[in-house]
N, C-alpha and C positions, 0 to 999 in steps of 0.2 A: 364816775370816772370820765376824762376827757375823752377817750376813746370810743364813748358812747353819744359824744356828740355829730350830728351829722355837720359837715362842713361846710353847707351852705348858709346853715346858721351865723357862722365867723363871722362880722364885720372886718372885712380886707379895706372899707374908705379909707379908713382911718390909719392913727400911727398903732405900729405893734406894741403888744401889751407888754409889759416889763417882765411879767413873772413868768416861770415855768409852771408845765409843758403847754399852757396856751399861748406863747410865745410863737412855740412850733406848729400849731394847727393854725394861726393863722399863716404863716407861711407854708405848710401843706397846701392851703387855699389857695394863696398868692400864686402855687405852682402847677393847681389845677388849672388857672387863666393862659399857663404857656401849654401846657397837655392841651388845653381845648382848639386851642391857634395853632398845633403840630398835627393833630386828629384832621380837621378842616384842610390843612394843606397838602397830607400824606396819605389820607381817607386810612390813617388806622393810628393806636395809639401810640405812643412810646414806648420800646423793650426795655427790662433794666435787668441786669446779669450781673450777681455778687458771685466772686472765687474770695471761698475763706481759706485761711491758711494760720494754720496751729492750735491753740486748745480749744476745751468747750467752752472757755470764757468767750473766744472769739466765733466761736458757734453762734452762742446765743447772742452775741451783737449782732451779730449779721441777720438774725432772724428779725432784730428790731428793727435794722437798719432797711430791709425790705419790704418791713410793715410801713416804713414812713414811705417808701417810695410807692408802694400801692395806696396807701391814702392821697396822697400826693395825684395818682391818675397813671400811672405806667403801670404796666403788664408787664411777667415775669418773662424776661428772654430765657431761651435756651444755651447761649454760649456767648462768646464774646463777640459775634457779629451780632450786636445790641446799641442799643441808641445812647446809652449811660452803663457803662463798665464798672464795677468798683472792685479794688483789692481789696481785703481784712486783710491786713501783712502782721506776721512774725517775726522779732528777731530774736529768740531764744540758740538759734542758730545760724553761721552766716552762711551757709547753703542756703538757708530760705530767702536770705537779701539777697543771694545774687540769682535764686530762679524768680522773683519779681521784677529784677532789672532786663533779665531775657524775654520776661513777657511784655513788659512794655514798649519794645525794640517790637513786637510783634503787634502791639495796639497799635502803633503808630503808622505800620503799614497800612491798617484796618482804616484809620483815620483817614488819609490821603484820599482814600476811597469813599467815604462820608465827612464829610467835613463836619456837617452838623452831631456829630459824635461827642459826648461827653464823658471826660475818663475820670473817675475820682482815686484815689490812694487814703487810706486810715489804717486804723490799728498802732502796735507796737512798734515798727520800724518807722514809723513817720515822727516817733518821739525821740529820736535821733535828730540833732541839728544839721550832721555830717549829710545823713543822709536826702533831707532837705533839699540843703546846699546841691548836692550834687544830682535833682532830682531840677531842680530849678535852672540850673545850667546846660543837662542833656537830656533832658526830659521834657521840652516845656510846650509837647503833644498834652501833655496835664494840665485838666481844669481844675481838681478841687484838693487839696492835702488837707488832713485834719489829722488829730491821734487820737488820742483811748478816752480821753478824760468828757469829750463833747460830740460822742456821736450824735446823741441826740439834739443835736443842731442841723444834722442834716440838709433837711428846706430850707434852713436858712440857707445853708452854703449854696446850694442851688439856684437858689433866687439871686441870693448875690451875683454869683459867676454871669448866669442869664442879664443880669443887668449892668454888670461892668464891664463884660466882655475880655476879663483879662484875667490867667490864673488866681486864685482864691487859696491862701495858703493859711490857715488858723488853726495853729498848736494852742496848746493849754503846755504849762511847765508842771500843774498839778491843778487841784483842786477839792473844795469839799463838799460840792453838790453832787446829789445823787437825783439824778431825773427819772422819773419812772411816768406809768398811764400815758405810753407810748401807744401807737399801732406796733404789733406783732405780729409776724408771719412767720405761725410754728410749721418747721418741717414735717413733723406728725402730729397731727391728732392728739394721739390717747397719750404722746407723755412731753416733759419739756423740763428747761433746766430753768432754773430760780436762782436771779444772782442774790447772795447775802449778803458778801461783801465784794470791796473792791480792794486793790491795792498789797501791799506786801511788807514788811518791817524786816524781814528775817536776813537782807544781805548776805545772802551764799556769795563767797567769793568766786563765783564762777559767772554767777546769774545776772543779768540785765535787767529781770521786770521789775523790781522795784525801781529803777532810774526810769521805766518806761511807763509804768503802772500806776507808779505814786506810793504816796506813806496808804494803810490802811483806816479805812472806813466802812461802819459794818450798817447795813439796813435796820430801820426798825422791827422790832418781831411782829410788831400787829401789822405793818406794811407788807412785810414777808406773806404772814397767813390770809391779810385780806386776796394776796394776788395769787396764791394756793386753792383758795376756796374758789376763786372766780375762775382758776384753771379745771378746778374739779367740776364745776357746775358748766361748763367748757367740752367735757367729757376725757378729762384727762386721767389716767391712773395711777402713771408714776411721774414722780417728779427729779430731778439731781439737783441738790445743792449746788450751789457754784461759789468758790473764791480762791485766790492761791492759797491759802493757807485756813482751813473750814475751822479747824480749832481752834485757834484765836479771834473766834467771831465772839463781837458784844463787848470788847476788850474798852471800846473808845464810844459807847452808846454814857448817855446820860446819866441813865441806870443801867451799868452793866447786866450781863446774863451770861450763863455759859451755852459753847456750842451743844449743850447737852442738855441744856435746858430749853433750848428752841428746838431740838427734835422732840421731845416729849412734847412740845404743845403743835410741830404740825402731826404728830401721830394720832392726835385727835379729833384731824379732820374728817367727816365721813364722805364716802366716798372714795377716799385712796387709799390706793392699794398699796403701794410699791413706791417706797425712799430709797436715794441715792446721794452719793454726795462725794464732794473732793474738791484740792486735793487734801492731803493732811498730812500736815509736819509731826512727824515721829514725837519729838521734843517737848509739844503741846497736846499729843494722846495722852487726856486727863484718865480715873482709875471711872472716875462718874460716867465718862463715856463710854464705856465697855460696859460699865453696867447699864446702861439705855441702849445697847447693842443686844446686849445678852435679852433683855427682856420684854425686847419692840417684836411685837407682831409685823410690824410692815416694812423696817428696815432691813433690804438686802443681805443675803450671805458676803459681800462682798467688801472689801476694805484696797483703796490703795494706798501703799505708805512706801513714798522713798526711802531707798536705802542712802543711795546714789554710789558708795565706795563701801565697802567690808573693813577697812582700815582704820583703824581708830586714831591712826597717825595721819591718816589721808583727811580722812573727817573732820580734823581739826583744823587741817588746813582749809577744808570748805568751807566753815563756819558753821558746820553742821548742829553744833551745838549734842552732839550726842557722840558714844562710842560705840562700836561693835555689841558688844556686851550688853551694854545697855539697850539696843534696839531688839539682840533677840529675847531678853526677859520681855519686851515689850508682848513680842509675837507670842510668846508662851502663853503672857495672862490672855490674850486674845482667843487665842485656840484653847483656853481651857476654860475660857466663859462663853465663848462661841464654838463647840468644835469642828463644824461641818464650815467655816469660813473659809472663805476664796483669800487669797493674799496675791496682789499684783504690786508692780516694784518699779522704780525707773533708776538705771547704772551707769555712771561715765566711767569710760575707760577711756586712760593714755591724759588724765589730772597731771597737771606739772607737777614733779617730783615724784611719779608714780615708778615704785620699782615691783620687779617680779613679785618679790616678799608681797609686796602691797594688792598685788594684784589678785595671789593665792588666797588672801582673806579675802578678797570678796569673793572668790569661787565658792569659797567653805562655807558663804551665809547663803548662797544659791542652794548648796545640796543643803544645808539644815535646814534652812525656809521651806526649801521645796515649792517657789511661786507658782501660782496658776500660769503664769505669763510673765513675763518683765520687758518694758521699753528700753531695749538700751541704746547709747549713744556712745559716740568718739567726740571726746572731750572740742571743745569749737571756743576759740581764744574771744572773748565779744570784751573789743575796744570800751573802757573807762569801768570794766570791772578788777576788782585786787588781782587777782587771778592771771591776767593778762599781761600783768608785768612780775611775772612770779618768774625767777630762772629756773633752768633743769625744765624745760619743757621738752615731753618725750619725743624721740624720733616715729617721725609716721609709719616705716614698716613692723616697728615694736608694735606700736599702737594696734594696727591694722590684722597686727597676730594674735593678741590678746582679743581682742574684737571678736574674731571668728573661733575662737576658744571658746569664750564667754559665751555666746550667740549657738552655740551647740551644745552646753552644757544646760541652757535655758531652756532648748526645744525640748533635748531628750526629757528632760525631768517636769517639764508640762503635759508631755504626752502621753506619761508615767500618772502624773496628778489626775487628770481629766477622767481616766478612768472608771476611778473610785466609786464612779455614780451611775455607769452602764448597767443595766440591766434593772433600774427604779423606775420610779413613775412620779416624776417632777412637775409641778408649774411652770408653763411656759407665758409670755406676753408677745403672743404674734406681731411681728413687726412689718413684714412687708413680705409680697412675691418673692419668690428665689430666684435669683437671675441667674442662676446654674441651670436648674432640673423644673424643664417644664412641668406644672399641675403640684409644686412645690411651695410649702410656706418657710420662711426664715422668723425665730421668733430666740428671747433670752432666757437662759433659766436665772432665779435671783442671784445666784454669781457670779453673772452674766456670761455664761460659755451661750456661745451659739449655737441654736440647733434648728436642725433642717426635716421636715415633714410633709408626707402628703396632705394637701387643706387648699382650699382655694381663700378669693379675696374677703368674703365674709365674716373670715376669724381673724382679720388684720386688729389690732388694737382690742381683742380678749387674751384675760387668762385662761390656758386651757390645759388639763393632765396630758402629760406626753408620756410614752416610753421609753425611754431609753438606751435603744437597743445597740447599736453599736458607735464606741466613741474613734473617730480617725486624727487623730493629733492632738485637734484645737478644736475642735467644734463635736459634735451628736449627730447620727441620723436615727430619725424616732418615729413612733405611730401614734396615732391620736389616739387617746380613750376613751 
């Protein structure tokens, strides 16, 4: 793998190589020569400070994305008084475009202050023209915009900036390269997410990522499990799939495969313990999947599967492609091939054209579901989706009632669920300190509620038996066995 190249090796003489990712370690290199002339002049290296914001797919970029900047020669800042800033921005919601516009009004102050500061902007909201546009005109404290499609160009963008001296703006509209044997800089240790795929087809009339994300393209499986094995041998235990939509993975490979068929071969790997994955479109939960649920030793209790709305009238209008009815037969076969499985859910409330009636169905699939948990949201208008030019968009204090209905009927009947499992003795995968209760560990049970125990740092990244002993809402506090 490229990443086991040391980068002194690179010939930087010469012109950069065409192909990927040796394209990109040579400009790693190229940016080790300004890290070495910033170290000499400042007697210490460069900080680089990534703020991600929204899913685990932008999770796991940002982990890549600060593996290039540590290959590269910068050290991990602590916050944004950092030498290079970077947003991972969402826009699945416009509350998150407009609290990235508040923070940049705050880099710029930062700026003034260090001139030699560098700020970058990627992810989702930079695949927006508008926002661009409007990031270029009162924004232009910004050195580098890119989107989703070419993080992994990173060094270059840098190199470039550094030597033009003038903003560096490079969208992708799409694409169908998939770059991988990048540096990584996993958060933890012992576990880590594996993108599958990328990209999205399903057009929710509500949703933006697929204008943001692109059409889908799914990894190959033996690419998949070589970077599983090399994680495991890594000392990793669990992994999460990653794509918007996990079950239509393999759809657009050469040789198709199903998502069902590439968990059965990483179940194979020795060494890990503990599979995750998400998210997964209701519509595409094949009958083959549940049955490699039902009978995986290593695949999690745990499943999340949007509802998004209870109404099969509402649903239709999302392009959900499924009905009420049809999703809880889904749940049934699930819980009757899995029974001890976790169900988590994500809901919009206050959908254009959402009436009372509409709103009562999806209360009703809350108490029959009975989720571990649910994300819900207040429906967010995002400019060039169907949805956004839909009339009968509801009034905000309807919204905002139904909201706080909904958001109570979730808690209580989670806190009801979580139960069920006090007074067992579970598998836990210790995660980290408890930053509550000094001489405390925080670790997940496989579906995945949180639980709290005495243990010091030792047990950070083990599976360990826990008890049980009392559940408060959302999470366990337990004892070790």
């Amino acid at each position: 793998m490229y990443n086991e190249i040391h980068l002194n090796k690179i010939d930087i003489a010469g012109e950069p190589p065409a192909e990927e990712p040796a394209r990109q370690y040579y400009f790693m290199a190229k940016c080790q020569d300004w890290v070495r002339e910033f170290e000499q002049k400042k007697g210490r290296r460069p900080t680089a400070f990534i703020q991600t914001f929204g899913c685990q797919m932008n999770a796991r970029d940002s982990e890549k994305l600060l593996g290039i900047l540590e290959e590269a020669g910068f050290v991990q800042g602590a916050d944004e008084n950092s030498d290079f800033v970077l947003y991972n921005t969402c826009t699945v919601r416009e509350n998150a475009n407009l609290k990235v516009y508040g923070r940049l009004g705050y880099l710029g102050g930062l700026k003034r202050k260090n001139p030699d500061m560098l700020i970058a902007l990627c992810g989702c909201m930079m695949q927006e023209p508008q926002v661009v546009e409007k990031i270029r005109k009162s924004y232009r404290h910004v050195d580098i915009i890119f989107g989703t499609h070419n993080i992994f160009r990173l060094a270059e963008l840098i190199f470039r900036r550094l030597t033009e001296k003038k903003m560096v703006v490079d969208i992708w509209e799409g694409t169908d390269a998939i770059v991988e044997d990048l540096p990584v800089e996993r958060k933890y240790p012992f576990k880590s997410g594996v993108n599958i795929m990328f990209g999205c087809n399903n057009f929710c009339s509500y949703c933006i990522v697929p204008y943001v994300r692109g059409r889908e393209r799914s990894r190959n499986p033996e690419d998949i499990i070589h970077e599983i094995e090399g994680l495991v041998a890594d000392g990793v235990v669990e992994v999460m799939l990653l794509g918007q939509n996990v079950n239509s993975y393999g759809k657009t490979l050469e040789e198709p495969i199903t998502f069902a068929e590439l968990l059965r071969r990483v179940e194979q790997i020795d060494g890990l313990e503990r599979i995750r994955f998400m998210t997964s479109h209701p519509k595409d939960l094949s009958d083959e999947l549940i049955e490699v649920m039902k009978n995986s030793r290593k695949i999690c209790k745990h499943l999340h599967l949007p509802v998004q709305s209870g109404s099969s009238r509402i649903l239709k209008q999302m392009n959900r492609k499924y009905t009420k009815e049809q999703y809880l037969e889904l749940v049934d076969k699930l819980r009757a091939a899995v029974p001890d499985i976790s169900l988590t859910t994500d809901i919009i409330v206050g959908f254009p054209g959402e009436t009372e009636e509409d709103f009562q169905e999806t209360l009703d699939v809350v108490r029959r579901v009975r989720y571990d948990s649910a994300f819900t949201f207040i429906y967010s208008k995002r400019t060039g989706t169907p949805a956004a030019a839909m009339e009968d968009q509801v009034p905000e204090d309807v919204v905002k009632d139904r909201f706080d209905r909904l958001l109570k009927e979730v808690q209580d009947i989670a806190a009801q669920v979580v139960m069920r499992d006090e007074g067992t003795v579970q598998k836990v995968l210790v995660e980290e300190m408890d930053t509550h209760e000094p001489g405390y560990v925080t670790g997940r049970l496989s579906n995945n509620t949180v639980v709290h125990f005495q243990g010091d740092a030792s047990l950070i990244g083990q599976i360990v038996d826990v008890s049980l002993d009392e559940a408060r809402g959302f999470y366990f506090m337990g004892t070790k066995r």
